[in-house]
Phi, psi and omega in degrees: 000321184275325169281333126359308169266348185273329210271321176295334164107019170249138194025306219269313188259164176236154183297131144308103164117343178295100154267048177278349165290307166320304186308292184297335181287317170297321187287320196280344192257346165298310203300326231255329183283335157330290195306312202285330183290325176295309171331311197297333184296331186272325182282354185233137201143205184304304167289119170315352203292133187240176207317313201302312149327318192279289225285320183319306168293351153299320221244354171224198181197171193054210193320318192303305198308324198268357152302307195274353169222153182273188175273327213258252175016281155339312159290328162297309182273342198254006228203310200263298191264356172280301192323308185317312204263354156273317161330278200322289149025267217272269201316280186322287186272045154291304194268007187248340174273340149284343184282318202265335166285331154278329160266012175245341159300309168289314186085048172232140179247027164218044177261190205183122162337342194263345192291308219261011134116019182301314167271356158295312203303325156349271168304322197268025181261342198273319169286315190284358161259008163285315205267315179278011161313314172281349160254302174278328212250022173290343191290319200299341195278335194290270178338305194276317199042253194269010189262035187276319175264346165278344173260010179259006170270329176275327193289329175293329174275325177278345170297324184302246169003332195255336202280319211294318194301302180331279182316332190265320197266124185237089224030052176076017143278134151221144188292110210275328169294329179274344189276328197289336174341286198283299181327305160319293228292339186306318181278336176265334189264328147338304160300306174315321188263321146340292190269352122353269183301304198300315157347306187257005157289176176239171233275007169275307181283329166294357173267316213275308204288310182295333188262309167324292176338303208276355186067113184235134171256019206300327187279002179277150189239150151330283222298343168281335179246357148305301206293337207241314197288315178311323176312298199287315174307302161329258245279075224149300179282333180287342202280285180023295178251045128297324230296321172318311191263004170269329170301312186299312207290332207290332181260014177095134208306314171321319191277330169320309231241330136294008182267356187088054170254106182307089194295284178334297170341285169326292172306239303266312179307309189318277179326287160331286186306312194303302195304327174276330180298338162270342173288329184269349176267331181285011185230343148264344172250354192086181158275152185210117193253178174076333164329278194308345149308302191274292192314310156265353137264045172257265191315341189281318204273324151290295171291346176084180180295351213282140154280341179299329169282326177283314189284327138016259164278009193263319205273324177278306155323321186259333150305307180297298171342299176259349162314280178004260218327323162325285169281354175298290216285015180268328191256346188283315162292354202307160343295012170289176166206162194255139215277137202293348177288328172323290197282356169258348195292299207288329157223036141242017153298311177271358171271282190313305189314326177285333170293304156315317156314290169302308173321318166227041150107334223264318203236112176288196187277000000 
């Protein structure tokens, strides 16, 4: 009889296994951990300025601000370290809300933006203008100046990606097993061609191409986050109403596609947002692995499958996340700094392993 009264839905009870109550509480303890990290992120380093300062100083003007921040402060936190912690921002739920829209595409909880070769491609329009800026491509950098190397990293990812549908869509099908395919081997020619250019660098540039690889917020600007944030806020605001058709999709196309889910369509959207939203943190930060991984089957394993509640909670999470990693790789080397895919390799790497492990049976919850 009481399940009987939970399957009608009313109020005082819950479904057995709904965790959307859960779901929303988390989600509210992510937003709320987002604001301290970032206070905390804008506040650590060289400069003493402490959070109270920074919010104070938002919130009022004239002497009182300036008391409580210095001039020279002022140029660290409004000039240095805000540009940083809006990037990280953008970037962390760029690549963990693309992860999560690919494992939900696929229905693999170890696909990933880099399987369908979006961020090799990435990189490699981002190394060949480092290593040929000054020579073949010089007219193009000249032209372009400084959005020269970020649109030459989204153009590499989105060719990667269109070159990927061609090989994958076969009469307005496309195939999920022929794409994650193609998506390697795209990603190995890509490398290939990658190590090439690196080959003809010369040794200034072969410093620039190693700390880019490893991934950095260390360059971030406005201007970098003018050029790069509109992408990423689009494909961030669209995923949301994904969320519907990834549910469906979970249950497999055939069935999806008698739920009204327009699938082909869907993939194509799908695919396309994932290429721009990676393409573009990967042409302002370099590489940075393991997010789009770790994060949503982190949260998935709390929160359950619904995207309406995971993709969300993927963007807030994985923001707080590469914030962490962030202050992290500025004090641990301090006054160095250590390029920031170091510190995500260094723990989603033994996490994909546990996953793998878990996958098959070795290891339980």
């Amino acid at each position: 009889m009481l399940q009987r009264i939970r399957g009608v839905g009313f109020p005082s009870e819950t479904v057995e296994g709904d965790r959307s109550a859960r779901a929303r509480a988390t989600i509210g303890v992510l937003a709320l951990s987002l604001v301290v990290v970032s206070l905390f992120s804008l506040t650590s380093g060289a400069s003493d300025a402490s959070a109270w300062d920074v919010v104070f100083g938002w919130m009022v003007a004239g002497e009182a601000a300036d008391a409580a921040l210095s001039a020279r402060d002022r140029i660290i936190v409004y000039d240095i370290r805000l540009p940083r912690v809006v990037l990280g921002i953008l970037i962390g739920a760029a690549l963990a809300v693309s992860g999560a829209v690919m494992q939900g595409l696929f229905r693999n909880p170890l696909a990933d933006p880099g399987l369908v070769g979006v961020s090799s491609g990435a990189g490699l329009g981002a190394i060949t203008v480092i290593v040929l800026g000054s020579t073949v491509l010089g007219p193009v950098v000249a032209l372009f100046g400084i959005y020269a190397l970020p649109l030459a990293a989204f153009a590499g990812g989105l060719a990667t990606t269109l070159i990927l549908y061609r090989v994958a869509t076969r009469r307005g099908q496309t195939s999920i097993a022929t794409m994650l395919l193609a998506g390697i081997a795209l990603g190995a020619m890509a490398g290939a061609f990658s190590g090439v250019l690196v080959y003809l660098a010369d040794d200034r540039q072969l410093r620039d191409l190693t700390f880019w690889g490893l991934g950095s917020l260390a360059g971030a600007t406005w201007t970098k986050i003018t050029a790069a944030g509109p992408i990423i806020l689009l494909a961030l605001i669209a995923a949301p109403f994904m969320a519907r058709s990834l549910n469906a999709m979970a249950l497999g196309e055939a069935t999806a596609h008698h739920l009204g889910i327009p699938v082909q369509r869907f993939k194509n959207v799908a695919i396309v947002g994932v290429a721009a939203a990676t393409g573009a943190s990967v042409a302002v930060s370099g590489g940075i692995g393991f997010v789009g991984i770790v994060v949503p089957h982190l949260l998935r394993l709390l929160i359950g499958p619904d995207h309406r509640y995971l993709l969300p909670a993927s963007a807030l999470l994985g923001a707080s996340l590469l914030l962490l990693a962030d202050a992290v790789s500025r004090t641990i080397v301090a006054p160095a700094e250590l390029p920031i895919g170091i510190v995500t390799a260094a723990v989603g790497a033994p996490f994909f392993l546990w996953i793998l492990l878990r996958k098959r049976g070795i290891l339980d919850l």
